[in-house]
PQR file of N, CA, C, O and H, with PARSE charges and radii, in Angstrom:
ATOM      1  N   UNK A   1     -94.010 -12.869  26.507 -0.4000 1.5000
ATOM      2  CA  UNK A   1     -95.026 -13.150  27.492 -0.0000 2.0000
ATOM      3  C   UNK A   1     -94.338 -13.553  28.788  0.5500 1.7000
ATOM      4  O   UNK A   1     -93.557 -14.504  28.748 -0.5500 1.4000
ATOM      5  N   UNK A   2     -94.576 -12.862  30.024 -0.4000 1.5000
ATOM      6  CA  UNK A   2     -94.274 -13.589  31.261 -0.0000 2.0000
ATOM      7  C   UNK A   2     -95.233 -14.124  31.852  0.5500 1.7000
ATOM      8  O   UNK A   2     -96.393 -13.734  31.721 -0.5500 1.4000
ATOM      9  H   UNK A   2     -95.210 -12.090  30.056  0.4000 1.0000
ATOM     10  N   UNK A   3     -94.732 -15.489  32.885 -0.4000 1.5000
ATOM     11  CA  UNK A   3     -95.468 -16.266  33.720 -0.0000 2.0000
ATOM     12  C   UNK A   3     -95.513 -15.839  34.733  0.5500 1.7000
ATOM     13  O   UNK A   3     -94.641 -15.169  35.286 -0.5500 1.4000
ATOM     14  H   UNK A   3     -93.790 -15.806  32.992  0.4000 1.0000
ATOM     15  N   UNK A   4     -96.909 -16.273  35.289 -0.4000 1.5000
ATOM     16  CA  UNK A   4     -97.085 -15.491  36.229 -0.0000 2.0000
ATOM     17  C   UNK A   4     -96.159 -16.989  37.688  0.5500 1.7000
ATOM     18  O   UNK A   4     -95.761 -18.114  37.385 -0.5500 1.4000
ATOM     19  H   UNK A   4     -97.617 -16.818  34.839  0.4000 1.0000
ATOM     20  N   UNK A   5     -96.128 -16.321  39.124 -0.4000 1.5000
ATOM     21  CA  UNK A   5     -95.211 -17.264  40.028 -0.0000 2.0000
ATOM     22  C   UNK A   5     -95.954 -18.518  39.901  0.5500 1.7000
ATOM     23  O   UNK A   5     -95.317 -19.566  40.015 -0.5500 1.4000
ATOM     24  H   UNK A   5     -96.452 -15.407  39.369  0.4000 1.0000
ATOM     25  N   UNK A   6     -97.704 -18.573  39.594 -0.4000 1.5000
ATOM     26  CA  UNK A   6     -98.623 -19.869  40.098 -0.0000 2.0000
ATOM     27  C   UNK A   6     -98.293 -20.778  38.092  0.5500 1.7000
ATOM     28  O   UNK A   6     -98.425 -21.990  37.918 -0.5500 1.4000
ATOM     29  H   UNK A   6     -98.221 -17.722  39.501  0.4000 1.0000
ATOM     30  N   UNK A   7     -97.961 -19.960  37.149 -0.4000 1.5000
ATOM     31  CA  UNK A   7     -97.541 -20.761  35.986 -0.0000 2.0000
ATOM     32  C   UNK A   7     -96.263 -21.063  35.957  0.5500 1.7000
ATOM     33  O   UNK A   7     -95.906 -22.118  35.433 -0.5500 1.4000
ATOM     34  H   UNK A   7     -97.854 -18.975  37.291  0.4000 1.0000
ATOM     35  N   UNK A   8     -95.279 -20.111  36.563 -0.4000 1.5000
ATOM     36  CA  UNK A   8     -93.804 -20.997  36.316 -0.0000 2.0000
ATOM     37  C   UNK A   8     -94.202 -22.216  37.841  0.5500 1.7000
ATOM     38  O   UNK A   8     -93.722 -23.333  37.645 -0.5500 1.4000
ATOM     39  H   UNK A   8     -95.570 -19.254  36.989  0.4000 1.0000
ATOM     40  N   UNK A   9     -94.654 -22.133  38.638 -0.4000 1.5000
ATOM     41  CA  UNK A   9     -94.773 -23.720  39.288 -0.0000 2.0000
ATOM     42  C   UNK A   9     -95.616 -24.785  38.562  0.5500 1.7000
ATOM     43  O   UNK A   9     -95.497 -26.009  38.521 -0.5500 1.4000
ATOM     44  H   UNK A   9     -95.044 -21.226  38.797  0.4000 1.0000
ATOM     45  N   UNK A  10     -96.428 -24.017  38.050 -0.4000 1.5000
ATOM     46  CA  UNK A  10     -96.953 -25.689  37.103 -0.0000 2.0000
ATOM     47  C   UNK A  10     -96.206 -26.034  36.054  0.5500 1.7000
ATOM     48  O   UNK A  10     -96.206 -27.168  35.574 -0.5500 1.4000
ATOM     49  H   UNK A  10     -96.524 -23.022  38.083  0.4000 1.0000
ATOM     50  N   UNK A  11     -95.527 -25.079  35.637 -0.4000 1.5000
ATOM     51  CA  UNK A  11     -94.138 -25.504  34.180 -0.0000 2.0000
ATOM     52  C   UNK A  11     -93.434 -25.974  35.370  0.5500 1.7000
ATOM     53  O   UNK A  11     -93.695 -27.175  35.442 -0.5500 1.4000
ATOM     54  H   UNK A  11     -95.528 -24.158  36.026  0.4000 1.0000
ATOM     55  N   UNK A  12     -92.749 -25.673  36.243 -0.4000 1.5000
ATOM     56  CA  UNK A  12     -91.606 -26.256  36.912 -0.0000 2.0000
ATOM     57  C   UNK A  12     -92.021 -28.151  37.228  0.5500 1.7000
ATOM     58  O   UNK A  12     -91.228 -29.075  37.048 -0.5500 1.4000
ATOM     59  H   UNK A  12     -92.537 -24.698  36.184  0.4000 1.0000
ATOM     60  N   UNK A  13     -93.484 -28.277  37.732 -0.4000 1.5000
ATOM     61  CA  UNK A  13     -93.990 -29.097  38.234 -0.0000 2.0000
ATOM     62  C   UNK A  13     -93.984 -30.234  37.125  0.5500 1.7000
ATOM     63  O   UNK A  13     -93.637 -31.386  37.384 -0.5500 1.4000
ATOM     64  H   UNK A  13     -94.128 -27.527  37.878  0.4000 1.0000
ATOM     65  N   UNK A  14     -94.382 -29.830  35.916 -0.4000 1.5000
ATOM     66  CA  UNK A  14     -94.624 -30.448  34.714 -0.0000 2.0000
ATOM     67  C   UNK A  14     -93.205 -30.765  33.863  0.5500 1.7000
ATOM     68  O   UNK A  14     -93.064 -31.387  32.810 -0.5500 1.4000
ATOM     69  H   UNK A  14     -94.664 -28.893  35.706  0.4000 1.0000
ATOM     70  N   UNK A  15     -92.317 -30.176  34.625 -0.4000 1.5000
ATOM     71  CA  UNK A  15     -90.778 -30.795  33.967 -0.0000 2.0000
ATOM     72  C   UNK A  15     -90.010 -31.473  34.802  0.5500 1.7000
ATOM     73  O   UNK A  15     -88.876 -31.701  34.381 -0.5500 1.4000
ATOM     74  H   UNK A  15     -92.431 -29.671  35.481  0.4000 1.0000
ATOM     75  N   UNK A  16     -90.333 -31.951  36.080 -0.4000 1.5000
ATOM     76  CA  UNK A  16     -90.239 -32.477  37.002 -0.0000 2.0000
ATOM     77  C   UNK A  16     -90.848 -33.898  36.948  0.5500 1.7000
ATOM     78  O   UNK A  16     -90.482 -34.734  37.774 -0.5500 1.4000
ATOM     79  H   UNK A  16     -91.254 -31.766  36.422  0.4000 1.0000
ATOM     80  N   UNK A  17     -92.010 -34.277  35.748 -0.4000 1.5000
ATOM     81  CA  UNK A  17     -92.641 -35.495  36.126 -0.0000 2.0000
ATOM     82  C   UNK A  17     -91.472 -36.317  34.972  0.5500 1.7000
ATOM     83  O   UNK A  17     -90.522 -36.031  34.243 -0.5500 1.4000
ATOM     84  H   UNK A  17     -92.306 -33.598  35.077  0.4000 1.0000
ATOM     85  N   UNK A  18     -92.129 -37.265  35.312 -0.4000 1.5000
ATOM     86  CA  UNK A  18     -91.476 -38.343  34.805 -0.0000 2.0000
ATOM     87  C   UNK A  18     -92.928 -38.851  33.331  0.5500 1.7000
ATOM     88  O   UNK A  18     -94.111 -39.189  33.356 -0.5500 1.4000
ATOM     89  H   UNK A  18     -92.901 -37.498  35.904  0.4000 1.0000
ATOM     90  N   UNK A  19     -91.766 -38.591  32.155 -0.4000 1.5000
ATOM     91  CA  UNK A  19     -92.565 -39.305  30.980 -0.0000 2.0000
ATOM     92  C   UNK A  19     -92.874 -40.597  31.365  0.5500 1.7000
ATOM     93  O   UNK A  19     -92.318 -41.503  31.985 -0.5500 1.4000
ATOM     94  H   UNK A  19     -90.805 -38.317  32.136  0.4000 1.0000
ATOM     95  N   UNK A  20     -94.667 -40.274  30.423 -0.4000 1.5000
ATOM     96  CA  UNK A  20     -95.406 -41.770  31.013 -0.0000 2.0000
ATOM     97  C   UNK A  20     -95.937 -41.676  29.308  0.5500 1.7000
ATOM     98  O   UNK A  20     -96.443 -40.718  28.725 -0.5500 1.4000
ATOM     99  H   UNK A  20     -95.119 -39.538  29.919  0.4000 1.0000
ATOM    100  N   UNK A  21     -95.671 -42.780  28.894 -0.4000 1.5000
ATOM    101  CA  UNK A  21     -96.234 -43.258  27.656 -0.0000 2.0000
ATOM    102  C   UNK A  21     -97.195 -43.430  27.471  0.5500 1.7000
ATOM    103  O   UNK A  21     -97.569 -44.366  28.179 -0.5500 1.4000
ATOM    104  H   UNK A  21     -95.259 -43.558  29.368  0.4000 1.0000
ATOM    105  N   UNK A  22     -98.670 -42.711  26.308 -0.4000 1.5000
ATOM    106  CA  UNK A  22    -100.099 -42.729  26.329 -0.0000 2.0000
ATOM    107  C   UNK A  22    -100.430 -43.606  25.079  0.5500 1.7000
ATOM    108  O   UNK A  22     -99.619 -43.546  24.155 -0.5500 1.4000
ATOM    109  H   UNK A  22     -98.367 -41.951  25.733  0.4000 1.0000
ATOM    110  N   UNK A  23    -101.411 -44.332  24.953 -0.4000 1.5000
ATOM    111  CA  UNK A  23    -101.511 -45.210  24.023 -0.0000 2.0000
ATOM    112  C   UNK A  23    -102.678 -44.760  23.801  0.5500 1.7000
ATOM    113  O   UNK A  23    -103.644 -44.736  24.564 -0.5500 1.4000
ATOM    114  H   UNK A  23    -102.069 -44.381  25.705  0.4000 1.0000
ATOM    115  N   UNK A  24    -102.532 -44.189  22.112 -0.4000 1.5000
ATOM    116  CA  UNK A  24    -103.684 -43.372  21.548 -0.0000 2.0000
ATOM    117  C   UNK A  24    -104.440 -44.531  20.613  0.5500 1.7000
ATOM    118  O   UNK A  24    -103.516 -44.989  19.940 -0.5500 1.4000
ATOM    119  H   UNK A  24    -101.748 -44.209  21.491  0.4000 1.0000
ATOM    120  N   UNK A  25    -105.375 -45.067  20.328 -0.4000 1.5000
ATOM    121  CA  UNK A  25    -105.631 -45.655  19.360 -0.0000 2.0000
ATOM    122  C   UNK A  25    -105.617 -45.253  17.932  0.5500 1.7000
ATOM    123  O   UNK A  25    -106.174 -44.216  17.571 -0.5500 1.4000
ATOM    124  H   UNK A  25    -106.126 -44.695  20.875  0.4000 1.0000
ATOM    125  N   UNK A  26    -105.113 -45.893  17.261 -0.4000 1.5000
ATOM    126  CA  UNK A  26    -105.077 -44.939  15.556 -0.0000 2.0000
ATOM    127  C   UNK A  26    -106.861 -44.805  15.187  0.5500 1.7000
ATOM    128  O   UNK A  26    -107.606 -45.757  15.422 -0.5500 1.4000
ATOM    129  H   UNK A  26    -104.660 -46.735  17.554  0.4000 1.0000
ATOM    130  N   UNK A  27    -107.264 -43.786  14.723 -0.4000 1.5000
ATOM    131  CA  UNK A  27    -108.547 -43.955  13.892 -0.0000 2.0000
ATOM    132  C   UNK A  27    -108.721 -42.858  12.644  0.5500 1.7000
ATOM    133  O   UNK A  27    -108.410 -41.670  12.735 -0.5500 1.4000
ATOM    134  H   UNK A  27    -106.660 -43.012  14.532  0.4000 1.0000
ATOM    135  N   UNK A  28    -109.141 -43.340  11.757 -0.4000 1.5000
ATOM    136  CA  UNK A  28    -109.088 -42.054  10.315 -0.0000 2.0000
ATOM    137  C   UNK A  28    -109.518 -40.735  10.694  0.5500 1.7000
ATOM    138  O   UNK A  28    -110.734 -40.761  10.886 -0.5500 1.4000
ATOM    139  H   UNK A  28    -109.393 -44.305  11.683  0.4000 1.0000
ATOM    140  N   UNK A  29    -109.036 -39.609  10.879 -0.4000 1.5000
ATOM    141  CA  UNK A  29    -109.828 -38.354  11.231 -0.0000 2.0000
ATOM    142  C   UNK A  29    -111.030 -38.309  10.608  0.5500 1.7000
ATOM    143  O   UNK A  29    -111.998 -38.550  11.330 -0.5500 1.4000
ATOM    144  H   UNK A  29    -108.049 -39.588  10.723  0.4000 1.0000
ATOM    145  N   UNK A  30    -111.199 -38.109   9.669 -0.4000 1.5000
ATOM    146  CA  UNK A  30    -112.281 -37.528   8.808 -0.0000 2.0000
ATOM    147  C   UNK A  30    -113.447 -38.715   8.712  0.5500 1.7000
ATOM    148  O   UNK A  30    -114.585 -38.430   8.339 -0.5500 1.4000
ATOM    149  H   UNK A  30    -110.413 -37.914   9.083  0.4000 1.0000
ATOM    150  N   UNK A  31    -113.078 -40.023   9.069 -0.4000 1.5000
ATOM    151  CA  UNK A  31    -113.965 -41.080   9.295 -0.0000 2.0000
ATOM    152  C   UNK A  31    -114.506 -40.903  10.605  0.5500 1.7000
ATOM    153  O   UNK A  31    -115.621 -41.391  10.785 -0.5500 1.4000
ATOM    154  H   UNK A  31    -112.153 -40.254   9.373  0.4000 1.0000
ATOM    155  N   UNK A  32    -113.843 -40.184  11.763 -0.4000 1.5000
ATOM    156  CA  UNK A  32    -114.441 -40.158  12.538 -0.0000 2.0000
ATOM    157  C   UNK A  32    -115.435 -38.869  13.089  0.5500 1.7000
ATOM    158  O   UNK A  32    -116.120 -38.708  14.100 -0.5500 1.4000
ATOM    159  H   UNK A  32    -112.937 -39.788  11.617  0.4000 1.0000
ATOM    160  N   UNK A  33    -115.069 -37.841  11.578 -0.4000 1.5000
ATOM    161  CA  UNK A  33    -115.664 -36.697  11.952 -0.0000 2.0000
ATOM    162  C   UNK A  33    -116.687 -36.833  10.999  0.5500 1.7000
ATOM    163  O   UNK A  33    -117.617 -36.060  11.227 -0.5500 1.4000
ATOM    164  H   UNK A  33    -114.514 -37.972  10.758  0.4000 1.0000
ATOM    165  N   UNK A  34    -116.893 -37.787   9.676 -0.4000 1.5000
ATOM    166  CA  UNK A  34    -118.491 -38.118   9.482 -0.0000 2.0000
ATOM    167  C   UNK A  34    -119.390 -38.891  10.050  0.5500 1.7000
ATOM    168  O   UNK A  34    -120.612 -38.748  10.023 -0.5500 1.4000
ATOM    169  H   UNK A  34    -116.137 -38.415   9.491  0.4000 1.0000
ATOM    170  N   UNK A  35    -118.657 -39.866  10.661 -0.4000 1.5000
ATOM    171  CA  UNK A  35    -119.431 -40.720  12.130 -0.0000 2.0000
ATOM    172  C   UNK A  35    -119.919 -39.790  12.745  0.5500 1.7000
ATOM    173  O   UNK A  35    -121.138 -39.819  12.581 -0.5500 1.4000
ATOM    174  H   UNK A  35    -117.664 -39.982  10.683  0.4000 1.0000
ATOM    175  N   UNK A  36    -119.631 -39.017  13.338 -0.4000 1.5000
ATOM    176  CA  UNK A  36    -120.369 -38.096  14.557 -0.0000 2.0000
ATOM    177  C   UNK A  36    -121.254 -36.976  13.975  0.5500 1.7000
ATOM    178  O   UNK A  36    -122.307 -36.571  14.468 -0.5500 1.4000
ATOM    179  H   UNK A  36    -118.640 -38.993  13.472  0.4000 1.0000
ATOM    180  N   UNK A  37    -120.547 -36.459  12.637 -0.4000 1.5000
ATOM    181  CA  UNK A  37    -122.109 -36.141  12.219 -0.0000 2.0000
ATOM    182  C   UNK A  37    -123.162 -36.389  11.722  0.5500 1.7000
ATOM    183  O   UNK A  37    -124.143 -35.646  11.710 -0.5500 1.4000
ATOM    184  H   UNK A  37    -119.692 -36.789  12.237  0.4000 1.0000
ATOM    185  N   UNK A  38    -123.029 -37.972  11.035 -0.4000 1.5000
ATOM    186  CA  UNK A  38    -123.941 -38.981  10.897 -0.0000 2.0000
ATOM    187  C   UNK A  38    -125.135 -38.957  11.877  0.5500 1.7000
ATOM    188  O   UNK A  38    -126.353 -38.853  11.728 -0.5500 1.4000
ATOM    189  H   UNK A  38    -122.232 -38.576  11.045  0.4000 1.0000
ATOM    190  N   UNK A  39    -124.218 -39.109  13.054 -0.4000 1.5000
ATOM    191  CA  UNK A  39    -124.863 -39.645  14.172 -0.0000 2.0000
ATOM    192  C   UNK A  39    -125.556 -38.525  14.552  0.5500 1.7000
ATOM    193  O   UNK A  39    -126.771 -38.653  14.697 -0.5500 1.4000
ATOM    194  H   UNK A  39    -123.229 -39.193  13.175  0.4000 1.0000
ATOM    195  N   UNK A  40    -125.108 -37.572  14.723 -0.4000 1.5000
ATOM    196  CA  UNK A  40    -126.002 -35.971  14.994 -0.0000 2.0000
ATOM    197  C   UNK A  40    -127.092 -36.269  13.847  0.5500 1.7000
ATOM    198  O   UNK A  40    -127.959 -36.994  14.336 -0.5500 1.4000
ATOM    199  H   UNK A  40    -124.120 -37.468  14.605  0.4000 1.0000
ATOM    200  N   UNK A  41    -127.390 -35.944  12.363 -0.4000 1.5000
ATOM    201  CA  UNK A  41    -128.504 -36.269  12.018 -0.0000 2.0000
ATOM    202  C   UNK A  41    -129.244 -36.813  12.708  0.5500 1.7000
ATOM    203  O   UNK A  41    -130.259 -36.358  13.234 -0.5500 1.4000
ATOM    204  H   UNK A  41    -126.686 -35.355  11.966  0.4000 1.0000
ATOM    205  N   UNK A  42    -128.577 -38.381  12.805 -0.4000 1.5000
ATOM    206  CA  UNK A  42    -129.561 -39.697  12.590 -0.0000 2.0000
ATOM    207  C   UNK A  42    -130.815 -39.892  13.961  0.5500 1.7000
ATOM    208  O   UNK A  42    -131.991 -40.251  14.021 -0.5500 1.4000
ATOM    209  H   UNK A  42    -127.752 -38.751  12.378  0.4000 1.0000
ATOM    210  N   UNK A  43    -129.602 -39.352  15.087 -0.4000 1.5000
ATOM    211  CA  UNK A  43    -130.316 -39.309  16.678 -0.0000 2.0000
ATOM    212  C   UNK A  43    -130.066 -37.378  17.309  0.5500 1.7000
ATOM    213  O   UNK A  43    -129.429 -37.104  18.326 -0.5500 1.4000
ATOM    214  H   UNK A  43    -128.647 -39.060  15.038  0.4000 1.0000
ATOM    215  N   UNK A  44    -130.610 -36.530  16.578 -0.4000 1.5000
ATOM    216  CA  UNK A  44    -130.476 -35.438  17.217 -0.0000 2.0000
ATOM    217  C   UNK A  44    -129.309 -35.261  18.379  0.5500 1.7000
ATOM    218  O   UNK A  44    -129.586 -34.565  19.356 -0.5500 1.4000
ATOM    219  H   UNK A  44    -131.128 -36.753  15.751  0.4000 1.0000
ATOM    220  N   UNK A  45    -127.905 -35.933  18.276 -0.4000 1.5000
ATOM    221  CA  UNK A  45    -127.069 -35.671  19.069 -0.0000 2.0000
ATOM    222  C   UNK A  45    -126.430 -34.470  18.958  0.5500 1.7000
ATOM    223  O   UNK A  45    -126.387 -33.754  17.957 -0.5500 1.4000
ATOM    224  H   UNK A  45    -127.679 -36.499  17.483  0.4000 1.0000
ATOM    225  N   UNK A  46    -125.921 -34.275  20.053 -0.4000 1.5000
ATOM    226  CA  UNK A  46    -124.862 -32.866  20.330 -0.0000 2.0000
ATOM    227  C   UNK A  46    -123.336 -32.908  19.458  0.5500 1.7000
ATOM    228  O   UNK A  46    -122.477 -33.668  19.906 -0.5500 1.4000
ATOM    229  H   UNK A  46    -125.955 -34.857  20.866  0.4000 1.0000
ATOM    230  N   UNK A  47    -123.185 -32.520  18.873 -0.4000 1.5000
ATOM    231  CA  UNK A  47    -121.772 -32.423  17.975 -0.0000 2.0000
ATOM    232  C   UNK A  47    -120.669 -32.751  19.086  0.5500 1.7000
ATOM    233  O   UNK A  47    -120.748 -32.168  20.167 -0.5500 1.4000
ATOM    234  H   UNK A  47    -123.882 -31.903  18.510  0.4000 1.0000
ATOM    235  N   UNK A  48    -119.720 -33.602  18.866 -0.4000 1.5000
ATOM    236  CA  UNK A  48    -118.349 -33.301  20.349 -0.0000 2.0000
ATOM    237  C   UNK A  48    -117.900 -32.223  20.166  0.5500 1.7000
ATOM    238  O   UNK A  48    -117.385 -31.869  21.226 -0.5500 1.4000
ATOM    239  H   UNK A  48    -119.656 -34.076  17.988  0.4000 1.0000
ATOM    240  N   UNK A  49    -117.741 -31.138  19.087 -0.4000 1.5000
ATOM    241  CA  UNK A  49    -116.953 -29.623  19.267 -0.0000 2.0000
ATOM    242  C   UNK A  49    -118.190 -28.738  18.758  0.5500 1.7000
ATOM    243  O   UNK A  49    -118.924 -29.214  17.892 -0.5500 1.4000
ATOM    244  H   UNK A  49    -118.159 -31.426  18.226  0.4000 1.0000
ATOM    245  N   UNK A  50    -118.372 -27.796  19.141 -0.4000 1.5000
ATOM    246  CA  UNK A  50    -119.057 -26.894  19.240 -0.0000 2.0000
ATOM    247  C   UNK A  50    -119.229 -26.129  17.470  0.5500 1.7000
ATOM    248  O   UNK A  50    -118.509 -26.455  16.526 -0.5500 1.4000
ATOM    249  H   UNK A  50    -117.776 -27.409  19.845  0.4000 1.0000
ATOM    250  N   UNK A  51    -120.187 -25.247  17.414 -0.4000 1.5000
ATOM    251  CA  UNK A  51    -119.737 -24.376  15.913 -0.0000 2.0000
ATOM    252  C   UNK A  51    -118.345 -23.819  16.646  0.5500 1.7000
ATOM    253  O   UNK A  51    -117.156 -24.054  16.433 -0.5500 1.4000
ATOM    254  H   UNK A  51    -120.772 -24.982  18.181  0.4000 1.0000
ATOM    255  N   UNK A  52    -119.187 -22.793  17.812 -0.4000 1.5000
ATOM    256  CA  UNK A  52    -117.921 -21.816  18.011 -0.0000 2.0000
ATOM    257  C   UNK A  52    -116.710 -21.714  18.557  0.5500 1.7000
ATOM    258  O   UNK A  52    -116.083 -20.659  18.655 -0.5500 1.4000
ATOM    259  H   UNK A  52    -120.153 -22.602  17.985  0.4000 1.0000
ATOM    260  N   UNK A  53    -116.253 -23.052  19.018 -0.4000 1.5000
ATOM    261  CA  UNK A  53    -115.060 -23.975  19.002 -0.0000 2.0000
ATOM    262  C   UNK A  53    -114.623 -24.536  17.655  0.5500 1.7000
ATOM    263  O   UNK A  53    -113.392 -24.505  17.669 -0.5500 1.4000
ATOM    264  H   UNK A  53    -116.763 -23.909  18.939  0.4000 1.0000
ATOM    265  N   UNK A  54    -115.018 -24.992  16.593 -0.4000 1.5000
ATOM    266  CA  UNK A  54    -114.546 -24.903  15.532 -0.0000 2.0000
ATOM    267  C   UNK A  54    -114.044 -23.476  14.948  0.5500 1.7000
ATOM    268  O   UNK A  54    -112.923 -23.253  14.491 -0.5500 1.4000
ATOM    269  H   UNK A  54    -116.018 -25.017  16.582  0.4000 1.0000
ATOM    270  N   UNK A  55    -115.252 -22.445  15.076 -0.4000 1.5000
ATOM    271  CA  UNK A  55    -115.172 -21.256  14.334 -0.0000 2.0000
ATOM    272  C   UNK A  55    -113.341 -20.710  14.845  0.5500 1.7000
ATOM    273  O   UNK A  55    -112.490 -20.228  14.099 -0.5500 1.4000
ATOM    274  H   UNK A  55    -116.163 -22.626  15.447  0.4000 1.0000
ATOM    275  N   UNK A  56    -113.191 -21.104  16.776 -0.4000 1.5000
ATOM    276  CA  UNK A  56    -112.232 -20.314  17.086 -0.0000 2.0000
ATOM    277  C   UNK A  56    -110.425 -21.057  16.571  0.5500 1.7000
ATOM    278  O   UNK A  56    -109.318 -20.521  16.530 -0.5500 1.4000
ATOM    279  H   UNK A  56    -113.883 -21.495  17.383  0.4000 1.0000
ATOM    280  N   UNK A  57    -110.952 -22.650  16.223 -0.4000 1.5000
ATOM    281  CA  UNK A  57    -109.652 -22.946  15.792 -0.0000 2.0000
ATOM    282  C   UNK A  57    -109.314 -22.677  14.559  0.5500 1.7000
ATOM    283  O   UNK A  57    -108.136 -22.644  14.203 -0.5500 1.4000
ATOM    284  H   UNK A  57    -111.851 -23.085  16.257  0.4000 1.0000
ATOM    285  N   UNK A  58    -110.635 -22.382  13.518 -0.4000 1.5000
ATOM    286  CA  UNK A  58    -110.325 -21.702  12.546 -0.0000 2.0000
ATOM    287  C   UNK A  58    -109.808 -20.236  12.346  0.5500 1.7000
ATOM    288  O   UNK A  58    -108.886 -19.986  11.569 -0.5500 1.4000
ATOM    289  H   UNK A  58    -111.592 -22.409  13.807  0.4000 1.0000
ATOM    290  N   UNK A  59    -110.285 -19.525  12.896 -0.4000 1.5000
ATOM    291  CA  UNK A  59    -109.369 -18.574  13.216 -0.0000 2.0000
ATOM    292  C   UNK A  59    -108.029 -18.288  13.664  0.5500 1.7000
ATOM    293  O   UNK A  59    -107.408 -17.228  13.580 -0.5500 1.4000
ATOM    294  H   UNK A  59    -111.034 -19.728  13.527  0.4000 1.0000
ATOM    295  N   UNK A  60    -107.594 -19.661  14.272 -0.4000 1.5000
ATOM    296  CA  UNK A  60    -105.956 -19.556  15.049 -0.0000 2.0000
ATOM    297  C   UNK A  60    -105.164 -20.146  13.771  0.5500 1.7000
ATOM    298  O   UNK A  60    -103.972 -19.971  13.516 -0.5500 1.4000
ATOM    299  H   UNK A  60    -108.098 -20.522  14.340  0.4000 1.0000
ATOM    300  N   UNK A  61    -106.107 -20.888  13.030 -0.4000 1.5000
ATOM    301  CA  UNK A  61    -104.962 -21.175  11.780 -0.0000 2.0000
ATOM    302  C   UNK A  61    -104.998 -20.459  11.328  0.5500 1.7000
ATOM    303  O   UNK A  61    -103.934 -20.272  10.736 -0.5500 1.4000
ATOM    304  H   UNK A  61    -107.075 -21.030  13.237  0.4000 1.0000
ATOM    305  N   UNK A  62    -105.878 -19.544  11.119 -0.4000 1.5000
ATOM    306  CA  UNK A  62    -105.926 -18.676   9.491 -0.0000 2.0000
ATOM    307  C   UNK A  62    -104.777 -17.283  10.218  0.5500 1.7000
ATOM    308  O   UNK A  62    -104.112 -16.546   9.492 -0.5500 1.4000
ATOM    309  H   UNK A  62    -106.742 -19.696  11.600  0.4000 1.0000
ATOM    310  N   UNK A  63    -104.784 -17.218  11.427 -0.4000 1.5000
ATOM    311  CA  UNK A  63    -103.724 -16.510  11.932 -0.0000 2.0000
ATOM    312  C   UNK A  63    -102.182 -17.096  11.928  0.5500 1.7000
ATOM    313  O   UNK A  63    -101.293 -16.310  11.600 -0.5500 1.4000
ATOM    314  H   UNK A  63    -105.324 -17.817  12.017  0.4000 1.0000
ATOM    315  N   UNK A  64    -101.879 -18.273  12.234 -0.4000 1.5000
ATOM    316  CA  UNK A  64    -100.748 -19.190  11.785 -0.0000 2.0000
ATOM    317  C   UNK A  64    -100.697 -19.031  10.255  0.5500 1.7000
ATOM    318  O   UNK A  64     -99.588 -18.867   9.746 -0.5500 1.4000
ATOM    319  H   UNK A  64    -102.601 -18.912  12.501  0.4000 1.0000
ATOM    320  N   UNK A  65    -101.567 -19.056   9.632 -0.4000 1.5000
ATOM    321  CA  UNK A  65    -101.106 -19.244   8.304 -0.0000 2.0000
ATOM    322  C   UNK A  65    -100.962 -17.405   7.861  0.5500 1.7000
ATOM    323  O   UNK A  65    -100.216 -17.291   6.889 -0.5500 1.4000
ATOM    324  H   UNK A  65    -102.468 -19.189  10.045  0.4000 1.0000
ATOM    325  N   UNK A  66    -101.397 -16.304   8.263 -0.4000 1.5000
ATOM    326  CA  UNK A  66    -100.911 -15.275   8.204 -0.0000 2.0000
ATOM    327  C   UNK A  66     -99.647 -14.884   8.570  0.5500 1.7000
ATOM    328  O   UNK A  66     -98.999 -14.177   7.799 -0.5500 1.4000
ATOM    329  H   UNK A  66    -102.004 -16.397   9.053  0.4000 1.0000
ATOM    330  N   UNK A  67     -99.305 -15.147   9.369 -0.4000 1.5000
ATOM    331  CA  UNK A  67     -97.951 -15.276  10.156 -0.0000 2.0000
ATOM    332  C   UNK A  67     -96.990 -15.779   9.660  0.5500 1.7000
ATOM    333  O   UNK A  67     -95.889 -15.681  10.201 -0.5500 1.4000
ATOM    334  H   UNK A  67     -99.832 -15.721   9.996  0.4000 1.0000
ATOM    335  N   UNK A  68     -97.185 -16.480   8.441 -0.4000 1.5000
ATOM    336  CA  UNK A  68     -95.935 -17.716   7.918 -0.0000 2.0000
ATOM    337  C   UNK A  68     -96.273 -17.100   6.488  0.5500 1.7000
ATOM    338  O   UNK A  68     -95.530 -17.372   5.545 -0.5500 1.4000
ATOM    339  H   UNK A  68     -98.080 -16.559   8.001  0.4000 1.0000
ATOM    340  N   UNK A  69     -96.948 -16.598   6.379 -0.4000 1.5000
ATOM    341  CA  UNK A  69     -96.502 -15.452   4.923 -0.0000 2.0000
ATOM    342  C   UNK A  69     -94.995 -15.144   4.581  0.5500 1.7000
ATOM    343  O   UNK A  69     -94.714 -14.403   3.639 -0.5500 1.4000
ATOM    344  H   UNK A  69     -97.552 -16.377   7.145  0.4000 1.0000
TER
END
């Protein structure tokens, strides 16, 4: 794959910064992915990822995991 001149300046730009340390909070995945669909039941909320945002990361694994056959 080549970059195009406007992506090798944002790679150039982005190896140029200076590491800044992000402080993620720990939380259980799967505790937090029945919380939110709890919560979708309980109050007709909007899911945070989509079906077809799920559907498409399922597909990029099942291609990773083809690939590593």
């Amino acid at each position: 794959m080549r970059l195009s001149g406007l992506d090798m300046e944002v790679a150039r730009e982005m190896i140029r910064r200076e590491e800044e340390e992000v402080s993620v909070p720990y939380a259980e995945p799967l505790r937090l992915e029945l919380e939110a669909f709890i919560d979708g039941l309980r109050n007709n909320a909007e899911p945070p990822i989509s079906g077809e945002d799920g559907l498409k990361a399922l597909e990029v694994a099942v291609r990773c995991f083809e690939q590593g056959r």
